[in-house]
TIMARPA-499269 format. One record per atom (N, C-alpha, C, O): residue number from 1; residue in one letter; chain; atom name; x, z, y. Coordinates in steps of 0.001 Angstrom, whole numbers, always signed. Example, Ala and Ser with C-alpha at 12.3 -4.5 7.8 and 13.67 -1.06 7.14 Angstrom:
% TIMARPA-499269
  pos  code  unit  site     east       up    north
    1     A     A     N   +13190    +7800    -5690
    1     A     A    CA   +12300    +7800    -4500
    1     A     A     C   +13200    +7800    -3300
    1     A     A     O   +14236    +8465    -3319
    2     S     A     N   +12850    +7080    -2250
    2     S     A    CA   +13670    +7140    -1060
    2     S     A     C   +12900    +7870      +30
    2     S     A     O   +13409    +8039    +1138
This chain:
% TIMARPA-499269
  pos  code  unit  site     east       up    north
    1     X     A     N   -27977   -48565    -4544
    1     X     A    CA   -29287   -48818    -3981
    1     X     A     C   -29213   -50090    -3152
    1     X     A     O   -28419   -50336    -2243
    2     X     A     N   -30348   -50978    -3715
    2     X     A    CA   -30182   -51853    -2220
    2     X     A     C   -31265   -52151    -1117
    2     X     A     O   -32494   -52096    -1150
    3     X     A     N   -30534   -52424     -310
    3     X     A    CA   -31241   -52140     +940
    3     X     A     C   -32395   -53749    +1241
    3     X     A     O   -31845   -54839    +1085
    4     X     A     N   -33764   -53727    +1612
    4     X     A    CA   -34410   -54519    +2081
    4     X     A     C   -34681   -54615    +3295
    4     X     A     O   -35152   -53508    +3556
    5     X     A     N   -34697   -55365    +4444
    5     X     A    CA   -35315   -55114    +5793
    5     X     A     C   -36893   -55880    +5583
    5     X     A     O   -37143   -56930    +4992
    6     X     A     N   -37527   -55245    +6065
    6     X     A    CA   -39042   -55467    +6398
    6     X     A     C   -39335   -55480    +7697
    6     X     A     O   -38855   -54609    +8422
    7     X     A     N   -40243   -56553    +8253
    7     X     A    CA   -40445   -56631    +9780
    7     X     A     C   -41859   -55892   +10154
    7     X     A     O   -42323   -55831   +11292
    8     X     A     N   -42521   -55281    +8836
    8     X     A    CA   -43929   -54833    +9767
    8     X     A     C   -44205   -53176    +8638
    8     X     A     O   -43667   -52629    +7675
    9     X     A     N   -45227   -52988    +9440
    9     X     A    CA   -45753   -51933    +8586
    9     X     A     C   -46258   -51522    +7440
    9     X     A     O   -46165   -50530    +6716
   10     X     A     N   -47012   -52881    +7461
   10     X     A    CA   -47753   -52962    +6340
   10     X     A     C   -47131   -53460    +5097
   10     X     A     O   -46135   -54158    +5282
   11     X     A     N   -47530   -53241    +3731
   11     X     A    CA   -47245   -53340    +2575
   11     X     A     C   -48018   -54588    +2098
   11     X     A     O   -49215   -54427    +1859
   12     X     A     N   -47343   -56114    +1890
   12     X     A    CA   -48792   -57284    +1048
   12     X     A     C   -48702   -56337     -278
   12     X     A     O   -47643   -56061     -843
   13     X     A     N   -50152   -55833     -726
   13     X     A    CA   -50408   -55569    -1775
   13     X     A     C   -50540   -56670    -2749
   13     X     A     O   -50564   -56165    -3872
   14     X     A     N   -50649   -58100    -2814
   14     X     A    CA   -51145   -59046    -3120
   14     X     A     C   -49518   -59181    -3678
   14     X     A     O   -49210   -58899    -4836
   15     X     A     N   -48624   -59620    -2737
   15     X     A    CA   -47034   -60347    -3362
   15     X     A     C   -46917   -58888    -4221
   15     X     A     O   -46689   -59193    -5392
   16     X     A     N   -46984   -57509    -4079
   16     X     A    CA   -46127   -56801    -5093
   16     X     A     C   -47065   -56708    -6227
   16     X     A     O   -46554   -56623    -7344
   17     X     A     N   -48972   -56709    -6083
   17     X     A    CA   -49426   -57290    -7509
   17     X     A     C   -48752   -58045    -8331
   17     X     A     O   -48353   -57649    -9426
   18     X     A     N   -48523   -59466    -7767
   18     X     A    CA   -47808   -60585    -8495
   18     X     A     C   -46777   -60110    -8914
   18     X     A     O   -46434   -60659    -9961
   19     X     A     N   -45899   -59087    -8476
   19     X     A    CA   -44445   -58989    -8842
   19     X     A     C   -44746   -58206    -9996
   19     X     A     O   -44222   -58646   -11019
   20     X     A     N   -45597   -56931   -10168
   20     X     A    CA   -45948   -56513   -11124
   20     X     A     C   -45924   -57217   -12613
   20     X     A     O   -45226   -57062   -13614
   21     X     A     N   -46992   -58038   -12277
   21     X     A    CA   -47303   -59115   -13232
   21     X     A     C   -46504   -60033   -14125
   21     X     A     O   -46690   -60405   -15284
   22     X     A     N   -45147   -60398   -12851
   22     X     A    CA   -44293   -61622   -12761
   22     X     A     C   -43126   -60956   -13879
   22     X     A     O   -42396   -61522   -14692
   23     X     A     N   -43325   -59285   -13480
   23     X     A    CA   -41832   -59035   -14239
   23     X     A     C   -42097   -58509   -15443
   23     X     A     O   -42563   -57381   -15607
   24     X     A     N   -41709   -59589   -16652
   24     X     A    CA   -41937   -58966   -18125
   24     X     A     C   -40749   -58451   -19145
   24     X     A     O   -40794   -58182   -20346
   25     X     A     N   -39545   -58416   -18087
   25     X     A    CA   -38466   -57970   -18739
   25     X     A     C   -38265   -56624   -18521
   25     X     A     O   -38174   -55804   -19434
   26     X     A     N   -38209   -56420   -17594
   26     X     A    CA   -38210   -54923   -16889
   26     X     A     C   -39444   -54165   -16372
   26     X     A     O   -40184   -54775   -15600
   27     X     A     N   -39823   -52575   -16802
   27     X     A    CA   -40485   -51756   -16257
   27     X     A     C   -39879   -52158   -14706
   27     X     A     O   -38759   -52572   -14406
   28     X     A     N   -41258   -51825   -13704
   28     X     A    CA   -41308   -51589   -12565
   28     X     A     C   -42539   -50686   -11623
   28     X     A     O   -43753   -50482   -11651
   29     X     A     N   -41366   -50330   -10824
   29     X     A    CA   -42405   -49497   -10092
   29     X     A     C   -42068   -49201    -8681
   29     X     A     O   -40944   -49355    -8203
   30     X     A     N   -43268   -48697    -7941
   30     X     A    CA   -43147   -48541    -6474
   30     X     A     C   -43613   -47521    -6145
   30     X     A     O   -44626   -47312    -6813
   31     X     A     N   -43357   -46525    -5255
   31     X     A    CA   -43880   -45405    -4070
   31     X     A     C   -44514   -45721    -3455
   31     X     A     O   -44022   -46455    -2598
   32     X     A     N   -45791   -45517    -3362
   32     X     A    CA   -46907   -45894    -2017
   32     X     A     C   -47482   -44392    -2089
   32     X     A     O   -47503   -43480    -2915
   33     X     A     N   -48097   -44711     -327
   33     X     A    CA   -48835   -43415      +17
   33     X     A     C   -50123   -43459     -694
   33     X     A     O   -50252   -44247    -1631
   34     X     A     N   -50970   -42780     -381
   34     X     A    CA   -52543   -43054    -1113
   34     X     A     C   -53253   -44071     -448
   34     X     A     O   -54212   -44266    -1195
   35     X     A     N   -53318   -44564     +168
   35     X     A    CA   -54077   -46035    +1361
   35     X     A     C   -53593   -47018     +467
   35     X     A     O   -54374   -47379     -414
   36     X     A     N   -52009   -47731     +526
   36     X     A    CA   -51399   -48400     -445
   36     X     A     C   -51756   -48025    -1565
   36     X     A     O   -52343   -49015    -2003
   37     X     A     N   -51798   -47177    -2398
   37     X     A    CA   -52090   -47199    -3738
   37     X     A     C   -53290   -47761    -4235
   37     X     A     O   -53441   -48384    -5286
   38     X     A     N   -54402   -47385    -3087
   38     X     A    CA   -55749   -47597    -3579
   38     X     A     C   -55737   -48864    -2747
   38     X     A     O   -56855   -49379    -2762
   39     X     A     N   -54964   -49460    -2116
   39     X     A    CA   -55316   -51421    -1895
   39     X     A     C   -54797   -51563    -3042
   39     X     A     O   -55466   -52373    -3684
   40     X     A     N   -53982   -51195    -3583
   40     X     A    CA   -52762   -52034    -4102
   40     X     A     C   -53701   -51959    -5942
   40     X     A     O   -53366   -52714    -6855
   41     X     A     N   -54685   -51043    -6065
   41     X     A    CA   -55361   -51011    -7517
   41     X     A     C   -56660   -51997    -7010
   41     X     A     O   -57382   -52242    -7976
   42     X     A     N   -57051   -52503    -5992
   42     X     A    CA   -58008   -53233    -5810
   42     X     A     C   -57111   -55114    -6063
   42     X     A     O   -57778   -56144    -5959
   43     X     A     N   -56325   -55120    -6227
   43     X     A    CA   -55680   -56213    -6478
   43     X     A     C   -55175   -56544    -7773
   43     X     A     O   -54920   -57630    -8292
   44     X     A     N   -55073   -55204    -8234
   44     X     A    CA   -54235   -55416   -10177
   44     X     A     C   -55577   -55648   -10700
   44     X     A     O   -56487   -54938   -10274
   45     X     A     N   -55821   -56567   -11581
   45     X     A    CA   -56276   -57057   -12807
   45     X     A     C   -55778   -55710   -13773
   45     X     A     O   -54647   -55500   -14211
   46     X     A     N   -56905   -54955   -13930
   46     X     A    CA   -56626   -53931   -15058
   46     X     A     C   -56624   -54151   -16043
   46     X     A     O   -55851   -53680   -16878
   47     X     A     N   -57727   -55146   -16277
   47     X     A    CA   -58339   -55846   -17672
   47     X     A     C   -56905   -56332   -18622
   47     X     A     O   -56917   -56565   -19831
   48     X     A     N   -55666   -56408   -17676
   48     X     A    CA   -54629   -57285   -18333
   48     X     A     C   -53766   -56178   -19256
   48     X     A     O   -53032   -56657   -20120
   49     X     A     N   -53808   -55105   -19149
   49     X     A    CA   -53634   -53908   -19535
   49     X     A     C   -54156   -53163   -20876
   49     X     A     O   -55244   -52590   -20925
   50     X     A     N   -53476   -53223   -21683
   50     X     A    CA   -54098   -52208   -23045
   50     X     A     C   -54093   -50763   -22559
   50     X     A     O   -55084   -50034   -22581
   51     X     A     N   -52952   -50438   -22145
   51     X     A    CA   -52990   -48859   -21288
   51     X     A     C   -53036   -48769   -19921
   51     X     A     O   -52305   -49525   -19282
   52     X     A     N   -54035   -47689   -19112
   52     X     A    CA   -53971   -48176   -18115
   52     X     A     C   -54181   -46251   -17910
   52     X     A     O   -55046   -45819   -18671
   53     X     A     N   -53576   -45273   -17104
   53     X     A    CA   -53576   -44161   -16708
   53     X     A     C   -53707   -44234   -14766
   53     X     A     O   -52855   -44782   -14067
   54     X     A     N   -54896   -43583   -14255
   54     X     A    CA   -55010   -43856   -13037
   54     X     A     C   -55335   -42444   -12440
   54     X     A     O   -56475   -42034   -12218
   55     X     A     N   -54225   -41789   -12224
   55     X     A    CA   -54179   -40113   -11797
   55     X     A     C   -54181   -40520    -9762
   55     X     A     O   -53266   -41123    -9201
   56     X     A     N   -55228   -40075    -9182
   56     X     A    CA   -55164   -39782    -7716
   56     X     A     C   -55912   -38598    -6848
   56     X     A     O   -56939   -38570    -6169
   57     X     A     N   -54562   -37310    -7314
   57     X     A    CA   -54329   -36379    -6769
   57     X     A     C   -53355   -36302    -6517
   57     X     A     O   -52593   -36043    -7449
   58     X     A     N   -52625   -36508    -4827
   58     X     A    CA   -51920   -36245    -4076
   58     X     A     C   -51743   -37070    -3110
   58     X     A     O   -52547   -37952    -2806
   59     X     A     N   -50476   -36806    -2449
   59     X     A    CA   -50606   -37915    -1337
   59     X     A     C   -49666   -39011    -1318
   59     X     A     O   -50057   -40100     -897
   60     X     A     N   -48198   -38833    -1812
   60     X     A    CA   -47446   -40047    -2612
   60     X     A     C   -47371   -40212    -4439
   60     X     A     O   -47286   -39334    -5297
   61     X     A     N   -47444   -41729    -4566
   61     X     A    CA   -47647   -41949    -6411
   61     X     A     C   -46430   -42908    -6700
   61     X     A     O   -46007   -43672    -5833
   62     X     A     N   -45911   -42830    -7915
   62     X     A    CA   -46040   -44246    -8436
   62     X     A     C   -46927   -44783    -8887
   62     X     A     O   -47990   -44289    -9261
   63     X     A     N   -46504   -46158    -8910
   63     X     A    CA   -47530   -47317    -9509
   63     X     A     C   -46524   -47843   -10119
   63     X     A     O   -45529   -48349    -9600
   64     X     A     N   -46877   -47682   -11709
   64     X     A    CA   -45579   -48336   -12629
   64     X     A     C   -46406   -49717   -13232
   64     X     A     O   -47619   -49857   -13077
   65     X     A     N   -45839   -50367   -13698
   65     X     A    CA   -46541   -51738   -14693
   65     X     A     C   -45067   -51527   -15687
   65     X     A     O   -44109   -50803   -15416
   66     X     A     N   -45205   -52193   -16604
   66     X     A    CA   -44835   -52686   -17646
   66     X     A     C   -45775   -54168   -18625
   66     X     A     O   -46554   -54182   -19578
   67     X     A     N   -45189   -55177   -17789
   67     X     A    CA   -46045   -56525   -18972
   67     X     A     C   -45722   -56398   -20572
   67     X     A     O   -46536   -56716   -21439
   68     X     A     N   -44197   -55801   -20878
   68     X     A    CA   -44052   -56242   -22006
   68     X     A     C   -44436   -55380   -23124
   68     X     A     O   -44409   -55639   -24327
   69     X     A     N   -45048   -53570   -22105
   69     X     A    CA   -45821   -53163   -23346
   69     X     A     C   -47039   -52678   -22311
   69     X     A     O   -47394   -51551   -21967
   70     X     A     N   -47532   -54024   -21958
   70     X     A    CA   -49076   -53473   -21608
   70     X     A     C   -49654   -52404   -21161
   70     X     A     O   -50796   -52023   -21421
   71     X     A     N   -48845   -51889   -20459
   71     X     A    CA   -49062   -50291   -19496
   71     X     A     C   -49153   -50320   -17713
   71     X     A     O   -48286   -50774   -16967
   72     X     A     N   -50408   -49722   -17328
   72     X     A    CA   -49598   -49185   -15739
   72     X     A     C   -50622   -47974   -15847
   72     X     A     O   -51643   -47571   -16404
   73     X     A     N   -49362   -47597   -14672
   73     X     A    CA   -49728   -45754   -14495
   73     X     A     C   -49283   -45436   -12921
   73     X     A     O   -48273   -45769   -12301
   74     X     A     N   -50394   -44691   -12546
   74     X     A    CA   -50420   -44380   -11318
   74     X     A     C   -50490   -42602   -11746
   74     X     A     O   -51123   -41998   -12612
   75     X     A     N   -49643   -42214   -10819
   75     X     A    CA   -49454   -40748   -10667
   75     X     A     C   -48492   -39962    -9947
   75     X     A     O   -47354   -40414    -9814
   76     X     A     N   -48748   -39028    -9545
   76     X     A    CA   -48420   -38563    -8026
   76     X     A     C   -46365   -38251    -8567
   76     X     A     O   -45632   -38002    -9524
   77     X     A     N   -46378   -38492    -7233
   77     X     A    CA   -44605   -38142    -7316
   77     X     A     C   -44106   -36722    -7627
   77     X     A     O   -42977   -36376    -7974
   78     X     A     N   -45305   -35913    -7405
   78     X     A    CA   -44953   -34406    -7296
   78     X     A     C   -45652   -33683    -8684
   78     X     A     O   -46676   -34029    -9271
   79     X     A     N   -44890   -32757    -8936
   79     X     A    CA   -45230   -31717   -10251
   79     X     A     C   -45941   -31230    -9589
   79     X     A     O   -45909   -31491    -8386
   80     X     A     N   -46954   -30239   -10165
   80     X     A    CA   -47848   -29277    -9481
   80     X     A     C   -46879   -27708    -9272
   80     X     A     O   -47292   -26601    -8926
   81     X     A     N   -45897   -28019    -9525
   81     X     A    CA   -45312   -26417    -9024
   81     X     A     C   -44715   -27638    -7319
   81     X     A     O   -44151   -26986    -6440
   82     X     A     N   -44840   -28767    -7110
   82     X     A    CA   -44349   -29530    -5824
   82     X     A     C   -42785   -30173    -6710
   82     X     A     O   -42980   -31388    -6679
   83     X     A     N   -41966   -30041    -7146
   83     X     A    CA   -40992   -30581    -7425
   83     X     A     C   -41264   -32159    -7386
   83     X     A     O   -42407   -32523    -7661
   84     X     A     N   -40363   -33060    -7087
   84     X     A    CA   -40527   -34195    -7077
   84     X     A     C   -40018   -35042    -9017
   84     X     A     O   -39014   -34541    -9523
   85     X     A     N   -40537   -35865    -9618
   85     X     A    CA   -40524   -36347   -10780
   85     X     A     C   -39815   -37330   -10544
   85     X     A     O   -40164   -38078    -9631
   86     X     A     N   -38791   -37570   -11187
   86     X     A    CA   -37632   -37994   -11725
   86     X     A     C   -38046   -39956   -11764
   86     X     A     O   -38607   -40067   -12854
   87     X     A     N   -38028   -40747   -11404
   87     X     A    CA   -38166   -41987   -11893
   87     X     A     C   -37115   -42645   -12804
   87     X     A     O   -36063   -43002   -12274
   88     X     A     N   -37324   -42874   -14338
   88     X     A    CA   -36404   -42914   -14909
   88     X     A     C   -36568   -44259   -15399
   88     X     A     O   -36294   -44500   -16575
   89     X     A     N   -37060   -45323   -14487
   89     X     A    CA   -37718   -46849   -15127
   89     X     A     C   -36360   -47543   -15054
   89     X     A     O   -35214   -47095   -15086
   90     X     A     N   -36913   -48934   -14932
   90     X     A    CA   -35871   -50166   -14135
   90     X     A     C   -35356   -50164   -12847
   90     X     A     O   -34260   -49919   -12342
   91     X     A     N   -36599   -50551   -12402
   91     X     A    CA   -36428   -50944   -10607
   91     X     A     C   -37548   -50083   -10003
   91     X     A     O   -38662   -49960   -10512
   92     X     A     N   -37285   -49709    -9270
   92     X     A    CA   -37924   -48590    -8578
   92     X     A     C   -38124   -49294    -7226
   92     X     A     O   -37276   -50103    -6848
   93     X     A     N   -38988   -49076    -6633
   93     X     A    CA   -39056   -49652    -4955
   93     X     A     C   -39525   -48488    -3950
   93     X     A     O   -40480   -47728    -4109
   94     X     A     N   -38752   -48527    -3032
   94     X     A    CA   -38987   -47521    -1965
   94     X     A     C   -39458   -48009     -514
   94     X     A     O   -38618   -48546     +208
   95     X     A     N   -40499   -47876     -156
   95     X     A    CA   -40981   -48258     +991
   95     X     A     C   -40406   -47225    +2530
   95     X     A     O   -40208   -46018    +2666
   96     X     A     N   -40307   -48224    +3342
   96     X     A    CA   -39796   -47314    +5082
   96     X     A     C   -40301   -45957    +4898
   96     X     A     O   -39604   -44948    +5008
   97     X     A     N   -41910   -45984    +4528
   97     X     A    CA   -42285   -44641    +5089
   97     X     A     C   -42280   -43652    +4201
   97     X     A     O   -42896   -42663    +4598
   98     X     A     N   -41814   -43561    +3154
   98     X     A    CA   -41732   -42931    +1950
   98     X     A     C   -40890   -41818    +2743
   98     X     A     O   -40038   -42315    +3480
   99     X     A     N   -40958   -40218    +2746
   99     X     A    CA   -40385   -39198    +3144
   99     X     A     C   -39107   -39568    +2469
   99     X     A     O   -39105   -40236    +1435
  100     X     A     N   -37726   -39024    +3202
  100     X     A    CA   -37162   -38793    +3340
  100     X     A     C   -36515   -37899    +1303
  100     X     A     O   -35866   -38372     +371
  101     X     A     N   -37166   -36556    +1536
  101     X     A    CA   -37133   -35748     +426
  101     X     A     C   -37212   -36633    -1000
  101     X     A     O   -36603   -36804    -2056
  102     X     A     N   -38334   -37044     -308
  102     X     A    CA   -39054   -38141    -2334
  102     X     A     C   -37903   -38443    -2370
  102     X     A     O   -37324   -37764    -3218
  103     X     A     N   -37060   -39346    -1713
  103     X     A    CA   -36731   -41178    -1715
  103     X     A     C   -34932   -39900    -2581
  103     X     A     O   -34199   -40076    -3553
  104     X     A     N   -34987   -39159    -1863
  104     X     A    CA   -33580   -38241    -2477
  104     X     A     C   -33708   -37729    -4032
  104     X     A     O   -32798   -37494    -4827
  105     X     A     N   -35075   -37634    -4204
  105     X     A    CA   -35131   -36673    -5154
  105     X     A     C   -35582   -37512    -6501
  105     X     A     O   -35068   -37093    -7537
  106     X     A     N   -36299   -38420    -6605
  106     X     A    CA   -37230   -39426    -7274
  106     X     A     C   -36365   -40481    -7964
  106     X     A     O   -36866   -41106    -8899
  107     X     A     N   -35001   -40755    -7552
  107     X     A    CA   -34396   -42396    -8092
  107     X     A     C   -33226   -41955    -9012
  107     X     A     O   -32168   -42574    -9130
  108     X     A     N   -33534   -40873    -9610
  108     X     A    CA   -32605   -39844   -10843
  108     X     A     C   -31960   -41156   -12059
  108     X     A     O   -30870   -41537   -12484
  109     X     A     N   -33481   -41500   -12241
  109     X     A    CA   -32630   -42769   -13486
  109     X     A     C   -33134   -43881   -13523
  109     X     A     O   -33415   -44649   -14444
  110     X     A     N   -33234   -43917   -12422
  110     X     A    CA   -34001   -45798   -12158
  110     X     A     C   -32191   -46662   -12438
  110     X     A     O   -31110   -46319   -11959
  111     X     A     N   -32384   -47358   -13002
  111     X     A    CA   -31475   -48550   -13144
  111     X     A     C   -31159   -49349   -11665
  111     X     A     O   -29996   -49425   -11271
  112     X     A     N   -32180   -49882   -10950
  112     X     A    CA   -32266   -50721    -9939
  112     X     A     C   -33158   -49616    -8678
  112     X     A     O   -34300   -49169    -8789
  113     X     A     N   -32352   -49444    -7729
  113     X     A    CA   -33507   -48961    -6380
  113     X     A     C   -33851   -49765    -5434
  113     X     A     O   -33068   -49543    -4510
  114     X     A     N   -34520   -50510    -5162
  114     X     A    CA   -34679   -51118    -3686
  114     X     A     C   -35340   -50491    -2689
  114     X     A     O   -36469   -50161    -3050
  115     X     A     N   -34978   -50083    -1139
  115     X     A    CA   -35510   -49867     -974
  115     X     A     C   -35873   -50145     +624
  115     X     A     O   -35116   -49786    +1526
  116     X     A     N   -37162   -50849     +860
  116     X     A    CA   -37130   -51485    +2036
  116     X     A     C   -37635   -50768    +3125
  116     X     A     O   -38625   -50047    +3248
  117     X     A     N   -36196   -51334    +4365
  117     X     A    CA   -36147   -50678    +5309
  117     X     A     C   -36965   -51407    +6603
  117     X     A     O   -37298   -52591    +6553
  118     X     A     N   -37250   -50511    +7801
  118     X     A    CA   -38104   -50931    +8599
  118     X     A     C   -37527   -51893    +9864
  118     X     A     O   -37755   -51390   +10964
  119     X     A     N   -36783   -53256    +9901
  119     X     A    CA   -36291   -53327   +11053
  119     X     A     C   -36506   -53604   +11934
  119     X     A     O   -37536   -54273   +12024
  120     X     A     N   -36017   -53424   +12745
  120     X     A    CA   -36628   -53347   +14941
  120     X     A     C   -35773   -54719   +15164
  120     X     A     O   -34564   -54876   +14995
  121     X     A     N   -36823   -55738   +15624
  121     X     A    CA   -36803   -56756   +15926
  121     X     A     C   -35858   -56622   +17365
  121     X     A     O   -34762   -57172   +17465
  122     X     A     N   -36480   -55791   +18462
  122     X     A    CA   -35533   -55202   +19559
  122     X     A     C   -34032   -55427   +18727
  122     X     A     O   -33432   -56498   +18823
  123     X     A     N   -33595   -54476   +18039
  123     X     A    CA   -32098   -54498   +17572
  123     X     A     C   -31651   -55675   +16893
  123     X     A     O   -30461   -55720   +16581
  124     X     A     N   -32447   -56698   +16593
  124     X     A    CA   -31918   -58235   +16193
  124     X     A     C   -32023   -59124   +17625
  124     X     A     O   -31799   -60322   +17456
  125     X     A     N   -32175   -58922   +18313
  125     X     A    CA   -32451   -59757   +19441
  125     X     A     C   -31157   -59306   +20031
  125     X     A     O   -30310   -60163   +19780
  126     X     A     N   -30784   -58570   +20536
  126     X     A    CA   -29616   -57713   +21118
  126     X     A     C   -28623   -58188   +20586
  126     X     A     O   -27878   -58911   +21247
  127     X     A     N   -28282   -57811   +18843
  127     X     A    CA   -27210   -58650   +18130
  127     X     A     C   -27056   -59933   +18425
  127     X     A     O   -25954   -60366   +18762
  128     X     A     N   -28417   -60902   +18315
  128     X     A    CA   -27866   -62016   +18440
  128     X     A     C   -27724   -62584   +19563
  128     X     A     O   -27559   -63799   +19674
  129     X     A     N   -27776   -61663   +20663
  129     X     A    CA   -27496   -62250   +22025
  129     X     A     C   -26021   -61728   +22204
  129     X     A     O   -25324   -62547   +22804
  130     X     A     N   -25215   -60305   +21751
  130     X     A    CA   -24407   -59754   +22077
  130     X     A     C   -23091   -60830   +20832
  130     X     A     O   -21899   -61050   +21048
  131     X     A     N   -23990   -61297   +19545
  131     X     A    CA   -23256   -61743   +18932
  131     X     A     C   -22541   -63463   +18992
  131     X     A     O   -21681   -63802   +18180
């Protein structure tokens, strides 16, 4: 897995649109809560899409793309018995606030995990004064 540091809360829905878009070699996909999911579909160009599946029932999804066969799919992380679903893509992305449980249970056969962490500016200031 590798690790990202992120300095804020928020998610640019806009740079991981583009990344969507950008990557035509590899399936990709990300964990967002439902707030993120629904910025993050006000930014994809659906139209670019031959298949497009947009499931929002629950409270964490993926959001997969695929450029090179014209697919994205949004749909909740959880089975309806609650079990968490297996991500078996490329690159998978895991955001700070993503529970704990998902982030264990969800990256079964992803090839690539990233997953970005939240860091405290406090604890870089310290280092580089102590360092």
């Amino acid at each position: 897995m590798a690790i990202l540091n992120v300095h804020a809360h928020s998610l640019d829905m806009t740079n991981i649109s583009c990344l969507f878009l950008n990557q035509d070699e590899r399936d990709i996909a990300i964990v967002l809560d439902r707030e993120n999911t629904l910025d993050l579909l006000k930014s994809v160009d659906s139209s670019l899409y031959k298949t497009v599946s947009i499931e929002t029932e629950g409270e964490y999804f993926y959001v997969s793309s695929s450029v090179k066969t014209s697919e994205l799919y949004v749909e909740s992380v959880q089975r309806e018995d609650g079990r968490i679903k297996y991500h078996d893509g490329d690159i998978l992305i895991l955001p700070h606030y993503v529970p704990q449980e998902i982030k264990e249970n969800c990256v079964d056969g992803s090839d690539l995990v990233i997953e970005l962490v939240l860091e405290s500016i406090y604890e870089k200031i310290v280092e580089i004064i102590e360092g």
